[in-house]
C-alpha positions as CSV (number, residue, x, y, z in Angstrom):
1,X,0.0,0.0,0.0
2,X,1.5,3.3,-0.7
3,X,2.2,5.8,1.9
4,X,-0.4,9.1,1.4
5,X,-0.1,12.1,3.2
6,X,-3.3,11.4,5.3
7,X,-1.4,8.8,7.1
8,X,1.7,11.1,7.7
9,X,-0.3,13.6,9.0
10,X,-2.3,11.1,11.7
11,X,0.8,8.8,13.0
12,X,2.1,12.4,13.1
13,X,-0.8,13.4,15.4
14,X,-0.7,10.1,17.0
15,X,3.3,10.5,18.1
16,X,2.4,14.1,18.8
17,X,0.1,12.5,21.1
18,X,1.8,10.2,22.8
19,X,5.4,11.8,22.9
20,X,4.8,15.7,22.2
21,X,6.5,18.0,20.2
22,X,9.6,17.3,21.0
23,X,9.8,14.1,20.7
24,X,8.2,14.0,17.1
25,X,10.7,13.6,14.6
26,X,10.9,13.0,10.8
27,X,13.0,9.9,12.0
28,X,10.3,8.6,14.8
29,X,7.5,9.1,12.1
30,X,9.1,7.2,9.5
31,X,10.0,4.4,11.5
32,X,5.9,4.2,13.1
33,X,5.4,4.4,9.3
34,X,8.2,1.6,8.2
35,X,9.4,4.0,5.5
36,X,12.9,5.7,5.3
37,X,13.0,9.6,6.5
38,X,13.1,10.9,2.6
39,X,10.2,8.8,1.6
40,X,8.1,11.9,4.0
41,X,9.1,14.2,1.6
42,X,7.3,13.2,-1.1
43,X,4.6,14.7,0.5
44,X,5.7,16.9,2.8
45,X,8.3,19.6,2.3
46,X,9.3,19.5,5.4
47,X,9.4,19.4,9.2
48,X,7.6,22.7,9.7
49,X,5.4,22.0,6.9
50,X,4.0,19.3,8.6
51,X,3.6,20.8,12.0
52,X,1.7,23.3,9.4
53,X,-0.6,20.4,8.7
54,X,-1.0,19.4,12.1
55,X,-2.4,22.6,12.9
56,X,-4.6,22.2,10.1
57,X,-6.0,19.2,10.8
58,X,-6.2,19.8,15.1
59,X,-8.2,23.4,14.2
60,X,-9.9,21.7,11.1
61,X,-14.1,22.1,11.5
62,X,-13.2,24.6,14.5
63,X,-16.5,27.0,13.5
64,X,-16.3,30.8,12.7
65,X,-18.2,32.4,16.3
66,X,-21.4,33.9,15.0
67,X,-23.8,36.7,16.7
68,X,-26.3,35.3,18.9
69,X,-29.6,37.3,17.9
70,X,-31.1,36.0,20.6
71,X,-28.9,37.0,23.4
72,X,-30.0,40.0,26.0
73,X,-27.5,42.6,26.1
74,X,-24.3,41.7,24.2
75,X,-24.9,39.1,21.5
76,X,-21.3,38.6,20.5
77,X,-20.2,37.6,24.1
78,X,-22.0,34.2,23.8
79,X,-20.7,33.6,20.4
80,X,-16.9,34.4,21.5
81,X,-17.5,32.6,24.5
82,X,-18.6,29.5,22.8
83,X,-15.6,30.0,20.2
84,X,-12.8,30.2,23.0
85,X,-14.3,26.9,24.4
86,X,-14.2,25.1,21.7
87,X,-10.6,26.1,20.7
88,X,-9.5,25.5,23.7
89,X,-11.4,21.8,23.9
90,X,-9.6,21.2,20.8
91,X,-6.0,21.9,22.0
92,X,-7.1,20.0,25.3
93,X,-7.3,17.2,23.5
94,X,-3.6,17.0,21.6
95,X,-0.8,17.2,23.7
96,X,1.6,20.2,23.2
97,X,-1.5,21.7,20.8
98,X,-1.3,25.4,22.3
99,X,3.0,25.0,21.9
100,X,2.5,24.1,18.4
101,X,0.0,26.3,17.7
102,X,1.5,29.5,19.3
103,X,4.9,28.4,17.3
104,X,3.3,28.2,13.9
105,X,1.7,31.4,14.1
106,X,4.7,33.3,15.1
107,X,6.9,31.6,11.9
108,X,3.6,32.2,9.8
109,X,3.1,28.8,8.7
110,X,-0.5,28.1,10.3
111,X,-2.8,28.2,7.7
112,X,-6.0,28.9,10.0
113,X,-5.8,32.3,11.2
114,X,-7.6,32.0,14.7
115,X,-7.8,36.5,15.4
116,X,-9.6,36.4,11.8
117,X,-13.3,35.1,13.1
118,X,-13.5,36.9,16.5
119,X,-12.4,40.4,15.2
120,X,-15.3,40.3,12.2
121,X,-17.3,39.9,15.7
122,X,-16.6,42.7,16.9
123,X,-15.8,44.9,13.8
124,X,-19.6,43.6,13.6
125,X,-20.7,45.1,16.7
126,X,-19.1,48.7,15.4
127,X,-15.4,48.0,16.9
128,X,-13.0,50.2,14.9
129,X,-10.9,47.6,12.2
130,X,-7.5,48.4,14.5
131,X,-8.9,47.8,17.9
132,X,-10.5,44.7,16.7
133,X,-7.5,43.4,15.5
134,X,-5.8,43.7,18.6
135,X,-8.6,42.5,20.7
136,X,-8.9,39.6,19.1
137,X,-5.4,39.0,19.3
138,X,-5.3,39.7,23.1
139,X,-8.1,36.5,23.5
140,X,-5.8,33.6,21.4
141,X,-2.7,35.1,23.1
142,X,-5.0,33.9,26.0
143,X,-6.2,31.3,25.1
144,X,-3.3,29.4,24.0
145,X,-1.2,30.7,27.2
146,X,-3.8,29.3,29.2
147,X,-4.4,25.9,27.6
148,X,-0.2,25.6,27.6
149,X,0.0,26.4,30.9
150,X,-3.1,23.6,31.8
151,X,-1.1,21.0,29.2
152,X,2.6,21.8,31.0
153,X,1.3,21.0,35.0
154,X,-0.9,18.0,33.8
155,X,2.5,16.4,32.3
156,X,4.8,18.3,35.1
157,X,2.1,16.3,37.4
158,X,2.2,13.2,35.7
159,X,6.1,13.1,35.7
160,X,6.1,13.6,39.3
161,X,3.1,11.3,39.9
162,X,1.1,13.3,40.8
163,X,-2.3,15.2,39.8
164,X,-0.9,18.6,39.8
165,X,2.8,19.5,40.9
166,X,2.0,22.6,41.7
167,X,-1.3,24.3,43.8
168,X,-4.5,22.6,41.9
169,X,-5.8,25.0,39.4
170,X,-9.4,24.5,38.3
171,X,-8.7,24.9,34.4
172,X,-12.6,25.7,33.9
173,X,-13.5,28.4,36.2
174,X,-9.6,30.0,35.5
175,X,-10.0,30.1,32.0
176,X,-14.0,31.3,32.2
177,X,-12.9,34.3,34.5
178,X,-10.3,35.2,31.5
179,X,-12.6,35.2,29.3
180,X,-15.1,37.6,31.4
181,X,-12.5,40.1,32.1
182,X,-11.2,40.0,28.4
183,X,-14.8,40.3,27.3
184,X,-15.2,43.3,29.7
185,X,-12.3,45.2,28.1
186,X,-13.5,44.6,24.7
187,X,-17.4,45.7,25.6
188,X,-15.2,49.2,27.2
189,X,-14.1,49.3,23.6
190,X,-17.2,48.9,21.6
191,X,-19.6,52.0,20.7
192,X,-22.2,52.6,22.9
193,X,-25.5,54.2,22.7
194,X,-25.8,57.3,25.3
């Protein structure tokens, strides 16, 4: 059977899984996939390229946040809120996610940008183009520093055999009280009707 790039790209999730990000390796993925190393690059350029696709394929189906007509007061806190879950659900559930996300955004190889969806929110609700921007780049700088923090004490923990090494931090309620202050600073920002 030949080797396709949809099974690079999920033993490549799977060692990501099971190992992390440092430990996956062009080397360790060819030898889960009994190939050489330069039989990858037939389908992948190469190392970044395929962290590139792992982000793809983690943030793949993650929804654009919509307004929530129905909401009383501010209709685009729901829809952001409901966003910034899911993201961070996603990320939850592959080790070193928010790492590899956060580094293929900084070299400019993630092909999802996240800051793209919540800003036409809030340009929506009347936020200047600028302030938007930056807004919605304040809530993924939070929301992957939070879900990398959550991911580095539940493997610190695990090393040390342990649930937590560190004072127990209710992931939930930490992240929910981000968002609510973040949300607060961009409601400050929005117009308001006087």
């Amino acid at each position: 059977m030949a080797l396709t790039k949809t099974e690079i790209i999920s033993t490549a999730l799977g060692i990501l899984d099971a190992y992390g990000l440092n430990d996956l390796t062009m080397r360790r993925l060819a030898d889960s996939l009994d190939v050489k190393a330069s039989a990858l690059y037939w389908h992948v350029a190469n190392k970044q390229s395929l962290l590139a696709e792992l982000v793809d394929k983690i943030l793949a189906g993650l929804e654009p946040p919509e307004l929530d007509a129905t909401a009383n007061g501010d209709p685009w806190r729901p829809s952001l809120r409901g966003w910034a879950t899911e993201l961070r659900a996603r990320l939850l559930d592959h080790r070193d996610s928010a790492d590899l996300v956060a580094s293929m955004r900084a070299i400019g190889l993630a092909g999802t940008e996240l800051s793209r969806a919540p800003a036409a929110v809030l340009t929506a609700m009347g936020m200047a183009d600028q302030e938007a921007t930056t807004a919605s780049q304040t809530l993924i700088y939070f929301i992957l520093g939070h879900v990398d923090e959550e991911q580095q004490r539940a493997q610190l923990g695990a090393l040390a055999g342990e649930a937590s090494p560190t004072p127990a931090m209710d992931g939930t309620a930490s992240f929910a009280a981000g968002l609510n202050l973040i949300f607060d600073g961009m409601a400050a920002a929005l117009p308001h009707d006087d």
